[in-house]
N, C-alpha and C positions, 0 to 999 in steps of 0.2 A: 626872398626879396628884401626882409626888413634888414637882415645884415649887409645886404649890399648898399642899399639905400644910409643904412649907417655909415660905411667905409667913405660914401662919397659925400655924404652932411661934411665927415671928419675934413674932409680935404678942400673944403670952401673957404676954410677958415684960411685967413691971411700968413701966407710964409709955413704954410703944410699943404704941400704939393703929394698927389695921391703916391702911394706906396708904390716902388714896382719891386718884384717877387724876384729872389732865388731862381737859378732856372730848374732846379728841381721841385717849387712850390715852398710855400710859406712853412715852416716846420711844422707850424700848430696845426696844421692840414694830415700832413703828411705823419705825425704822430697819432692824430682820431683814427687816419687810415688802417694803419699798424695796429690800432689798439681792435678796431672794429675785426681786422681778421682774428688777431688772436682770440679775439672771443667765439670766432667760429673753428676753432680750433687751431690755428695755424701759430701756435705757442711760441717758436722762436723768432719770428718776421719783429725786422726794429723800424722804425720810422726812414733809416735810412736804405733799407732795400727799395720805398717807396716815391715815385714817381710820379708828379701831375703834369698831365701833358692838355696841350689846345683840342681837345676831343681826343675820344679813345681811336681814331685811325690814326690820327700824331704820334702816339703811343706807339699803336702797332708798327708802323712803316719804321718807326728809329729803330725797333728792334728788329724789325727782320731786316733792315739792312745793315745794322752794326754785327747781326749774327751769319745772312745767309751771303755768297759771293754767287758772282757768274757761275752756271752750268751743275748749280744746286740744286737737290733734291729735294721737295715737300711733299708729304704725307697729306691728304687729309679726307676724312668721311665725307662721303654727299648723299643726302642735300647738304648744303651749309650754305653760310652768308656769301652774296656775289661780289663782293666788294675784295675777296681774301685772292680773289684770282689777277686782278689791276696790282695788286700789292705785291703779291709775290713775285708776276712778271716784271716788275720797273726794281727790282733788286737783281735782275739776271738771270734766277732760278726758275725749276721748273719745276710748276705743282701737279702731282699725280691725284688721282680721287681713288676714292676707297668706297663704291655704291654700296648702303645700305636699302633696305627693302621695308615699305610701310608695312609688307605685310607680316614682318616679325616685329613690327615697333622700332626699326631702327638700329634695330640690337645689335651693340658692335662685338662682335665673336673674336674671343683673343685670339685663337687658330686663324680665320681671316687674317687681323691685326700683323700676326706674327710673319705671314706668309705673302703680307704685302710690305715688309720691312724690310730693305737691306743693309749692308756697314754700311755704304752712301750715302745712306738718306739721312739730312740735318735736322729736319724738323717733323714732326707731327703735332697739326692744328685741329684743336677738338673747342667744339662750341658748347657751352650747359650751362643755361638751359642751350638747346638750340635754335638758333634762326636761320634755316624758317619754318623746321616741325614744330616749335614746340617741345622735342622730347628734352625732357629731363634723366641723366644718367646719374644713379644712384650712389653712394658708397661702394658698396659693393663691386657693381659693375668700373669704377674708378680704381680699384684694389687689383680687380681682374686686369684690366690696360697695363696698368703701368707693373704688375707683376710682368708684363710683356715687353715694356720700353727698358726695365731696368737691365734685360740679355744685351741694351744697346747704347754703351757709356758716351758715344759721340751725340745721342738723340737729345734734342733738343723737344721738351711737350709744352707747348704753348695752349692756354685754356683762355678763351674767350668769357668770359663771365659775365658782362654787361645787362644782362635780364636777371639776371640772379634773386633779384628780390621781387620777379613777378612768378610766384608758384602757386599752382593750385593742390598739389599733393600733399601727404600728411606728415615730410619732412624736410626740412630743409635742404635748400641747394648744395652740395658739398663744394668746398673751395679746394681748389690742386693743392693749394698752400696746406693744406690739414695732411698731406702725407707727406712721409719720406723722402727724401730727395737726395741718395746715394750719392749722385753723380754732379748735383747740383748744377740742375738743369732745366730745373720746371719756372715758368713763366707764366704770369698770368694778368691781364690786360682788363679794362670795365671802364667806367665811366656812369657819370651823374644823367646823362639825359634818357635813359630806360627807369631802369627802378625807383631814381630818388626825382622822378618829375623835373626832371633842370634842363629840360627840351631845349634846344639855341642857346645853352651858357657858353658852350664850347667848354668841359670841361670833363678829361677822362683820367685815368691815374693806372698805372701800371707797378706790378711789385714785380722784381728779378732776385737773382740772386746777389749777394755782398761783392763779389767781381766785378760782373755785366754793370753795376747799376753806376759806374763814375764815366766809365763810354759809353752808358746809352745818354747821361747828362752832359755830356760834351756833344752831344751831336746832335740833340736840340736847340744848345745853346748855342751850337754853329750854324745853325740851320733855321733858327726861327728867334721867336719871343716868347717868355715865360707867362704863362696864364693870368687877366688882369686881377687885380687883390681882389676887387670886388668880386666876380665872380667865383673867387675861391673862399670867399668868405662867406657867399652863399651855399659851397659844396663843403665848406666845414658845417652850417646850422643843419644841411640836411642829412650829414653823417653822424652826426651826433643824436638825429631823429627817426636813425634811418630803420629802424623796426617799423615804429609808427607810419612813415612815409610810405615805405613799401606796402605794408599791410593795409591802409584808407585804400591806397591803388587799386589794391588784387579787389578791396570790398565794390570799390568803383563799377571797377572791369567786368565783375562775376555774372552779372543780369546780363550783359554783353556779347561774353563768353556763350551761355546759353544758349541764347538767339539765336546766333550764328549756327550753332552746333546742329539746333534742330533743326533750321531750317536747309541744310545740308542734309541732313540726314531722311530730308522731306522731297528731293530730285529723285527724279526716275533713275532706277538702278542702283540706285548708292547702297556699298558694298561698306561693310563693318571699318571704319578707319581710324587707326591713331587717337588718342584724346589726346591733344596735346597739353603737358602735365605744366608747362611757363611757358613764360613770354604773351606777348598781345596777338599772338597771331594763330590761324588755322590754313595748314598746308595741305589744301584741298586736291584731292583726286578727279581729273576734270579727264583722263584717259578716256573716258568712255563715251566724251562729246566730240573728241576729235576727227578731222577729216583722215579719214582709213587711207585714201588716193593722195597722202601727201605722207613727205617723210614727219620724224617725229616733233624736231622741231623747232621744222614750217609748219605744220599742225598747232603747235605749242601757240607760236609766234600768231598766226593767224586764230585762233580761242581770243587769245589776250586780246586783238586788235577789235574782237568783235565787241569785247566786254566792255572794251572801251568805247566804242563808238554808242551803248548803250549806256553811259554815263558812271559805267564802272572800272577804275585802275585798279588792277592789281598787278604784282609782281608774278610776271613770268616764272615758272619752277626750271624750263631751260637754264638761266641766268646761275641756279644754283643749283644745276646737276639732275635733273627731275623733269625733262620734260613732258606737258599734260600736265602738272601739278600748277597749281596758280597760291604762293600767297597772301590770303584776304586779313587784313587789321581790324579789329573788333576795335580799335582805340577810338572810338568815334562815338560824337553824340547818337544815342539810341534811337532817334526818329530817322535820323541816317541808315542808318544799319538797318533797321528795319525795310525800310527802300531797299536800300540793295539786296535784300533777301527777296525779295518779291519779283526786283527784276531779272536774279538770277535765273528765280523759278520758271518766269514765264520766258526768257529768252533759249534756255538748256532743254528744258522739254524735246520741244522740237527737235534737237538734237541728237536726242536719244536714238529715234527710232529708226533713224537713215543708216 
């Protein structure tokens, strides 16, 4: 806030009219960003692979349509975010799902992976952390993938990153950009209003490769307006903070997290689930309250409608490939939350036993 409140002190003055930005962003932005990944390993990334865009779906939509055409093929694991289905459909292509199972963690098996891939297919979209489990995919498991993407030099691996800096596990997020990229093809998309608290700046930043990244900057700058200085001068102080910032968050969140957990794990029936390892959310298993005399989900849809009508929103797991799953945001003041664990308990019950 003080660096934006700065930028606009600066521009009161008589005959300094406020800055407007590069449509790729202010350099000094887009150099923290560069410098930020390579500290998380991604050693060759320069400032100018990187990308600020009006929020991280600005981002996304320039690339998947500077990348995919009419009667495209996309990859992607579900659950994931519902928002990647709008996106991909208004480029012309079609996105296939890739069902993972709570009850192995989500675990994307290269044999799967490999066996859901064909020449066709331009893209595969992975989320990590993920929204809306929660799961966090390791090193490892990221070595295993793309030992899988790399048999497929047309595939394009697009990684979601945007929670990245909300983890509860004992190491860090891995970024796409820390691996090899044979074919120079991996992409990766985030944005300030999850990890670094910049809620409503409208402010996301995307890295590509040294090709993609002069047509994805033309096609914002055909298509829109370059992010205001102020608010990029607020996503420079928090990238420069961004350890700290993320870390107060997860300390925030953790009593939170808790809560939720238990009290979920305090419903009738409730079956061993996922922890989910980032992100503010828990992708609850709500299967077991559904109406049996209905399909899956119009069951889903009707859950959600009840939970609503009891003062509780959540997101449909339908929306993102899961339905019966609902997920619940712990990002809320704790007297809150706590309410809604209560009302859970007492409206679910009931449900159980029918």
């Amino acid at each position: 806030m003080e660096a934006a409140l700065a930028v606009l002190a600066d521009a009161q003055r008589p005959g300094k009219p406020l800055e407007v930005s590069p449509a790729a962003g202010l350099p000094e932005l887009r150099e923290a960003l560069a410098q930020r990944y390579r500290q998380r390993g991604a050693a060759s990334v320069s400032a100018a692979q990187v990308i600020v865009t009006s929020g991280a779906k600005t981002g996304l939509f320039a690339i998947l349509s500077e990348l995919l055409a009419p009667g495209g093929d996309v990859l992607m694991p579900t659950p994931n975010w519902f928002g990647f289905w709008e996106l991909v459909r208004r480029t012309g292509s079609t996105l296939r799902t890739l069902p993972l199972a709570a009850a192995d963690d989500y675990a994307l098996a290269p044999k799967a992976l490999r066996a859901a891939l064909t020449p066709d297919t331009k893209m595969l979209i992975i989320s990590n952390p993920n929204n809306p489990t929660g799961r966090v995919y390791s090193r490892a498991e990221w070595e295993a993938v793309l030992a899988v993407t790399a048999e497929f030099p047309q595939l394009w691996v697009l990684s979601d990153e945007i929670y990245e800096g909300i983890n509860f596990g004992p190491e860090p997020v891995p970024t796409l950009l820390s691996f090899p990229d044979p074919h120079q093809r991996h992409v990766v998309v985030s944005g300030f209003s999850k990890s670094l608290a910049l809620a409503g700046w409208g402010v996301g930043c995307a890295v590509v490769p040294p090709a993609l990244s002069p047509a994805v900057v033309a096609r914002l700058f055909g298509t829109g307006v370059a992010v205001p200085v102020p608010a990029q001068a607020a996503a420079l102080a928090a990238t420069r903070q961004a350890d700290a910032v993320a870390g107060a968050l997860c300390a925030q969140l953790a009593g939170n997290r808790r809560l939720l957990l238990d009290g979920l794990a305090a419903l009738p029936g409730a079956a061993v689930s996922p922890i989910p390892g980032g992100t503010y959310y828990v992708f609850a298993d709500f299967t077991r309250f559904l109406d049996p005399q209905l399909p899956a989900a119009a069951a889903s849809a009707q859950l959600v409608q009840q939970l609503a009508a009891a003062g509780l929103v959540v997101v449909d797991g339908a929306t993102c490939g899961a339905p019966g799953f609902a997920r619940l945001s712990y990002a809320v003041p704790a007297a809150d939350l706590a309410r809604a664990v209560t009302i859970l308990q007492q409206m679910l019950a009931p449900l159980a036993v029918r």
